[in-house]
VOGU-3710 file (C-alpha; in Angstrom, 3 decimals, decimal comma):
1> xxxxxxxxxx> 58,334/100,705/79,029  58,484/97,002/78,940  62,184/95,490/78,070  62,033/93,021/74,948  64,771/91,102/74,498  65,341/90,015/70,753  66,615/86,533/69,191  70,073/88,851/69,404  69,960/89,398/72,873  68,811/85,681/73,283
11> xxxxxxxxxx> 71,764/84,347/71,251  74,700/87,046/73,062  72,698/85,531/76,727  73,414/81,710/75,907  76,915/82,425/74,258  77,930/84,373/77,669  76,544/81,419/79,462  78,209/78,588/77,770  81,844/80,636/78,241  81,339/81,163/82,004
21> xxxxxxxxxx> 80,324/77,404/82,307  83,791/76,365/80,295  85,625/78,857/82,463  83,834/76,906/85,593  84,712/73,419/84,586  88,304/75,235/83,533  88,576/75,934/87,137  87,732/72,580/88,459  90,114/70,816/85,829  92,752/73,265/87,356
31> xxxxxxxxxx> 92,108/72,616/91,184  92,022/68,634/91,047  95,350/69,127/89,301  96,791/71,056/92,490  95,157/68,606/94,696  96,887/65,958/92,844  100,006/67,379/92,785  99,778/68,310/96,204  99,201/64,084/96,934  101,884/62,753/94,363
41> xxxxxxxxxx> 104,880/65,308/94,756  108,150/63,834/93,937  110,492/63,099/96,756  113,695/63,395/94,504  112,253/67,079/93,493  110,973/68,104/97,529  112,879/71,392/98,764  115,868/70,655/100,804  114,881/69,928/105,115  114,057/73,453/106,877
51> xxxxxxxxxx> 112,580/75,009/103,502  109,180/72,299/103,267  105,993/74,160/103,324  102,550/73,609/104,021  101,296/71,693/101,835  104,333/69,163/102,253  103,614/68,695/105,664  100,156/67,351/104,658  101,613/64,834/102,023  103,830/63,954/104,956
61> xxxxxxxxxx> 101,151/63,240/107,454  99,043/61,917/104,600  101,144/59,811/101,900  99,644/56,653/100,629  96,455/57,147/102,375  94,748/58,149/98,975  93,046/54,343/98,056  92,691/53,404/94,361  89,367/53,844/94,326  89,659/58,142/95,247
71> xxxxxxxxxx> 92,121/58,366/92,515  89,775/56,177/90,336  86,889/58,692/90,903  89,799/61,445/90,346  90,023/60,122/86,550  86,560/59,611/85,683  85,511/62,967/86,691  88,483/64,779/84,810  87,554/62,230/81,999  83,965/63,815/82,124
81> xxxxxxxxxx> 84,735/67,268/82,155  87,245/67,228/79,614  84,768/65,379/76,860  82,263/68,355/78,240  84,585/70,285/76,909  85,328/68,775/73,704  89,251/68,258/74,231  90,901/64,930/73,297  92,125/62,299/76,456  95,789/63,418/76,711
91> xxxxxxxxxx> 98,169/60,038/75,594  100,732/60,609/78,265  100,040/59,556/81,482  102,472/60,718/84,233  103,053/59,331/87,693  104,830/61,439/89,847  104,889/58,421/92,793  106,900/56,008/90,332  109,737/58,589/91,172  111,310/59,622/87,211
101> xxxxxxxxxx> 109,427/56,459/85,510  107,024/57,636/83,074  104,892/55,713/80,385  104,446/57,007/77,442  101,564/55,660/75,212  102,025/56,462/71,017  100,395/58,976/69,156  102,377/61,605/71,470  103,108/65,160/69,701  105,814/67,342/70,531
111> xxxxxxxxxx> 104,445/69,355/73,165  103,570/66,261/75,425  107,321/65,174/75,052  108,281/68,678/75,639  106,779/68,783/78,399  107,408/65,561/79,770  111,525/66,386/78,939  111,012/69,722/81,053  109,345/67,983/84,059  111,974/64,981/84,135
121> xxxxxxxxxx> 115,011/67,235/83,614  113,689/70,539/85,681  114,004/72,911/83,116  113,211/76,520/83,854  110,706/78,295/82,067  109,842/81,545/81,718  105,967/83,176/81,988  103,741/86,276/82,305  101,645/86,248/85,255  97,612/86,696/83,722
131> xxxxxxxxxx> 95,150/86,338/86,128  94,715/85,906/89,744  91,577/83,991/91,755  90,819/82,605/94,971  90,465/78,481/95,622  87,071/76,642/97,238  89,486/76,170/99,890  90,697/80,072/100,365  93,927/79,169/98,642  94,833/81,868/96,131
141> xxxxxxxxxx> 96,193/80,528/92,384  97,689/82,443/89,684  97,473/81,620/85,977  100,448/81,900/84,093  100,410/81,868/80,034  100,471/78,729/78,229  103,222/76,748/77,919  103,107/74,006/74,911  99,808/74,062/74,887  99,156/73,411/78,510
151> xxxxxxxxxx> 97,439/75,913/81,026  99,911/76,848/83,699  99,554/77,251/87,399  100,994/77,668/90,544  99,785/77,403/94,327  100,736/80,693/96,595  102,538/77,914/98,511  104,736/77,675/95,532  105,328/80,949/94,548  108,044/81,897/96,943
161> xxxxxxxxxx> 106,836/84,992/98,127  106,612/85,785/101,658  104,677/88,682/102,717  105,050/90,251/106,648  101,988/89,363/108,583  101,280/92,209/111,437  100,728/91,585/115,234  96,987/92,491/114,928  96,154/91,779/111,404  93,275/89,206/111,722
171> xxxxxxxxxx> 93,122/86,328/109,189  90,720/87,576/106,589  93,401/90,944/106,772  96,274/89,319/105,703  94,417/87,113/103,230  93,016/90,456/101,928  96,556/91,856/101,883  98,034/88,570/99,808  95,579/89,204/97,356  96,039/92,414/96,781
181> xxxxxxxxxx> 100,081/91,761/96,006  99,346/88,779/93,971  97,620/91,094/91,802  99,734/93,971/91,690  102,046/91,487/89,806  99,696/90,160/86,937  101,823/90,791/83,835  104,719/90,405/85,759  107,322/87,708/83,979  108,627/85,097/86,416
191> xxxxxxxxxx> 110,130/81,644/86,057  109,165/78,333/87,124  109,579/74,462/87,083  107,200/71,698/86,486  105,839/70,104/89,193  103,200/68,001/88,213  100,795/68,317/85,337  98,099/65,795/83,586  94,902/66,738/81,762  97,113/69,192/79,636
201> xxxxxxxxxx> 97,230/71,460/83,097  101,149/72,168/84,512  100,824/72,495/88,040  104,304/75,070/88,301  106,682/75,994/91,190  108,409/79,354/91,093  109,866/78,574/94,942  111,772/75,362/93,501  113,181/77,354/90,303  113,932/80,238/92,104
211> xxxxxxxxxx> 116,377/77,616/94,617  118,126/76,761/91,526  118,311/80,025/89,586  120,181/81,766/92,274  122,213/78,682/93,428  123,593/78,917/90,129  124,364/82,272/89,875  125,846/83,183/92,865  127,622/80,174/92,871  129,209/80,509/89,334
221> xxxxxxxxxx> 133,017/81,272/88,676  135,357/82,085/85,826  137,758/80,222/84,687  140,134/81,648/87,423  138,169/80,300/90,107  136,637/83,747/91,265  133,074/84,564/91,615  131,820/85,930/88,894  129,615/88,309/90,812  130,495/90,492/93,514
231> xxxxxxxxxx> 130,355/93,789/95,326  129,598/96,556/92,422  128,535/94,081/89,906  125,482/95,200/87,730  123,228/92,702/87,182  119,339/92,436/85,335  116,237/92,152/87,314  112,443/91,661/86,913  110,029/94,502/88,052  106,970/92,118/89,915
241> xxxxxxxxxx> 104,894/94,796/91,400  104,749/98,417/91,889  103,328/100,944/94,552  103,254/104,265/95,067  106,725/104,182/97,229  108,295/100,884/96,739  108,378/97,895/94,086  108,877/94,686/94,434  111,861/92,969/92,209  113,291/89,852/91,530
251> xxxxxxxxxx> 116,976/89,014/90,799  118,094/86,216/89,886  115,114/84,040/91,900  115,736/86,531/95,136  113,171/89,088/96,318  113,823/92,564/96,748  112,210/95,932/97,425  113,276/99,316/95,936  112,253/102,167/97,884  112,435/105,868/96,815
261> xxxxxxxxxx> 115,739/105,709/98,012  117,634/102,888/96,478  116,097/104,215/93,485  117,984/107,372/93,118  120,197/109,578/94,877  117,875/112,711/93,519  114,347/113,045/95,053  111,468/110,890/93,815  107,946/111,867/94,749  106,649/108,359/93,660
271> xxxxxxxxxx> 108,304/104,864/92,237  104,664/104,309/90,089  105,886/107,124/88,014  109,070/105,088/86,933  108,612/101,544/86,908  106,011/99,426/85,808  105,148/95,647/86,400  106,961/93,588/83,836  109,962/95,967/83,176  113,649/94,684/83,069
281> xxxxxxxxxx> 115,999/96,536/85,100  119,186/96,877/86,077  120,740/96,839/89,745  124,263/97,135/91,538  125,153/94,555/94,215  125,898/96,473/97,611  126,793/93,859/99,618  127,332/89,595/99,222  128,213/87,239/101,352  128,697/83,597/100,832
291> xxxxxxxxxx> 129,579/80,378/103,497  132,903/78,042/102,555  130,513/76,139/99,693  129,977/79,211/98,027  125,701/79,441/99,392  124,425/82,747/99,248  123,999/84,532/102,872  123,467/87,740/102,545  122,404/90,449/99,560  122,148/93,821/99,077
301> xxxxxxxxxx> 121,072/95,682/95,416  120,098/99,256/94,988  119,198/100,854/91,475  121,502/104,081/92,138  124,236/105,017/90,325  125,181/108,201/92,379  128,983/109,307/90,691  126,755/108,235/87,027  123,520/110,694/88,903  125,882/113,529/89,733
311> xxxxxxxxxx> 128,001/113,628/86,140  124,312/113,798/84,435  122,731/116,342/86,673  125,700/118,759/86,962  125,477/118,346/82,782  121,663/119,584/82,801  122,172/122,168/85,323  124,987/123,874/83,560  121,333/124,376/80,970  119,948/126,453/83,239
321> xxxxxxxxxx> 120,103/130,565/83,894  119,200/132,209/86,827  116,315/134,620/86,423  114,888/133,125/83,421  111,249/131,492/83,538  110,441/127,576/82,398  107,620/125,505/82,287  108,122/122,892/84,802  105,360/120,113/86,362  104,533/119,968/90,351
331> xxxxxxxxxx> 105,581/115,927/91,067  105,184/116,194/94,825  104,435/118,981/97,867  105,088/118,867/101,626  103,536/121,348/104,190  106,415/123,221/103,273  107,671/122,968/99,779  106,482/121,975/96,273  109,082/120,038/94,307  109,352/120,482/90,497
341> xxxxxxxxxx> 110,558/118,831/87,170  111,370/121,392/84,341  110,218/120,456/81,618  113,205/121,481/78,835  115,300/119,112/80,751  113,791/116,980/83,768  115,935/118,758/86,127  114,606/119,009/89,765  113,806/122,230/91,587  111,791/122,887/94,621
351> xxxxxxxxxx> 109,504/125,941/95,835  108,867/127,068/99,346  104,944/127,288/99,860  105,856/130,410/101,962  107,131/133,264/99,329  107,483/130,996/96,910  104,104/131,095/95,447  103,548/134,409/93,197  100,143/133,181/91,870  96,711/133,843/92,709
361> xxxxxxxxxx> 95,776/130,262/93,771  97,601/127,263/95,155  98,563/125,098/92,363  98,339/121,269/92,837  100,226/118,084/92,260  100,352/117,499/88,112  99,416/121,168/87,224  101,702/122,280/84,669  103,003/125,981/86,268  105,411/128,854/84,685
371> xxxxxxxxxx> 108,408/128,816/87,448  111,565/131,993/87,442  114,671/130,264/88,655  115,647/132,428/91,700  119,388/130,151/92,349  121,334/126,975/92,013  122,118/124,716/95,483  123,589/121,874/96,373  121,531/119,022/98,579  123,069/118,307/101,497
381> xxxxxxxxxx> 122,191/114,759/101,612  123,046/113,899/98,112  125,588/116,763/96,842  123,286/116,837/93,505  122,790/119,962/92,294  119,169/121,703/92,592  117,467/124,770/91,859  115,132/126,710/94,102  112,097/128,667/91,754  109,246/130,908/92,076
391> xxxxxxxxx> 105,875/129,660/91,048  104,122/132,385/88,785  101,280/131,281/87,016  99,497/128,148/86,339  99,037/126,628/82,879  97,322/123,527/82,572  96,824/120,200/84,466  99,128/117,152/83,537  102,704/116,097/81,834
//
């Protein structure tokens, strides 16, 4: 059968043509921004000595090599694409190599002097990770939502986030790997400062705001001239990406990982099960130290709360009675044991896969089962309570 395509089909066919073309010259819009930015960065704004990356070494190496005439082509072809893309000339024009001078040309609305105000005076803004994509040049960029109108981005140079390169990884591994975190934290909420930004595109820089964020925090004090934040204090964090085992968090500008065990004193079969990208927390500090001037040297946070754990599980096990049968779901197994969530309460139980299995076949992880509590225990490791159970029958698949 021959395939006709219909004035429809014809019309849908341009329309999804035309929308990958703007997302193209989108793109290219975007990466002459970064290249700018990368050529006119601000010296009053660079990272202090011992924390300049990449990229700064090439302005370094390279500044005032770019002639008139390259940044002259520069223009014209951001002039072109933006009337391709039927979008006003921006009126402000902003040099970041005049240092803080800026000229501002009338007709200006509020979100160009918005803008310009949050560039000058290093504001820090907040944003949702959206989208993730590789460079021409093997650089990855993420998109970040719109600030005053503007498209948002920032370089991976600028992002902060430093991620463990193995012995034998070979470059297009790691690259691989880098991509695959970047991702894991679209829709993740982070905060930045302007860098640079023309042709209503903010080049961003999560690495310089995250310098002042936790400068600020760790060096704050009461009016009594102690810290405000110490050893035990609770304090709110930023879920950026989560894995089976682990997530990745940020406090107060600082990376951190929570494992299965800073999560909770209790067993946890998997992290994915209880946070999500995006989600505020809140974590304890273990340990802090600062030098004489107050600088941040060392940090430790966990997410357990093990006396607040231990009040709330002894509560929900005083629900439970030897010999009688609940509905509980498998979370996770072992080659020895299955471990268990009741389902009345969310307390935790295990089963040994050796006499602890009464049905006719081996249940698996998710499967909803009918469990008889055989008695109540204490883990050694943690001191919560726990109940061992017989499995009896299966019931169903999922929560």
């Amino acid at each position: 059968m021959e395939n006709i395509l219909n004035e429809k089909d014809l019309n849908q066919a341009e329309m999804e043509e035309t929308t990958a073309d703007e997302m193209l010259r989108t793109e290219e819009l975007e990466d002459m921004a970064l290249d700018d930015a990368v050529d006119q960065e601000d010296p009053e704004t660079a990272p202090v000595e011992g924390q300049i990356d990449k990229e700064e070494e090439i302005l370094n190496h390279g500044e005032g090599n770019h002639s008139g005439r390259t940044m002259g082509r520069r223009q014209t072809k951001a002039r072109r694409l933006l009337e391709q893309m039927s979008q006003p000339e921006p009126q402000i024009k902003h040099s970041v190599l005049a240092g803080r001078t800026e000229r501002v040309e009338t007709g200006l609305d509020n979100n160009d002097i918005q803008v310009s105000n949050a560039r000058r005076e290093n504001w820090i803004i907040e944003g949702t990770i959206e989208s993730v994509r590789l460079r021409g040049n093997g650089r990855i960029v993420l998109s970040i939502s719109d600030y005053c109108g503007y498209r948002v981005v920032i370089d991976e140079e600028n992002m902060g986030v430093t991620i463990r390169r193995k012995e034998d990884e070979t470059d297009m591994q790691y690259r691989r790997k880098m991509m695959r975190v970047f991702e894991s934290m679209i829709g993740a909420k982070i905060f930045y400062v302007i860098q640079y930004y023309e042709n209503k595109i903010i080049i961003g820089n999560r690495k310089r705001a995250n310098e002042i964020r936790s400068g600020a925090a760790f060096r704050r004090k009461n009016s009594a001239g102690e810290y405000v934040l110490s050893v035990g204090s609770k304090v709110p964090a930023t879920v950026l990406s989560v894995f089976r085992y682990f997530a990745y968090i940020d406090v107060f500008g600082l990376p951190y990982s929570i494992t299965r065990h800073s999560f909770r004193a209790s067993y946890v079969s998997a992290i994915s099960d209880y946070l999500s990208v995006g989600q505020e927390i809140e974590v304890y500090i273990t340990e802090l130290e600062r030098d004489e001037n107050g600088n941040l040297l060392k940090l430790g946070v966990t997410m357990r709360n093990d006396e607040k754990e231990l009040e709330e599980q002894t509560r929900l096990a005083k629900g439970i009675v030897e010999g009688m049968e609940y509905l509980a779901v498998i979370t996770s197994r072992t080659s020895k044991a299955f471990f268990l969530q009741l389902k009345t309460n969310g307390m935790l139980c295990y089963a040994y896969l050796s006499g602890g299995v009464r049905c006719r076949e081996i249940p698996e992880v998710g499967d909803q089962v009918v469990v008889r509590i055989v008695e109540e225990q204490v883990n050694r490791r943690t001191g919560m309570p726990t109940f061992q159970v017989n499995i009896f029958r299966r019931v169903g698949r999922g929560n």
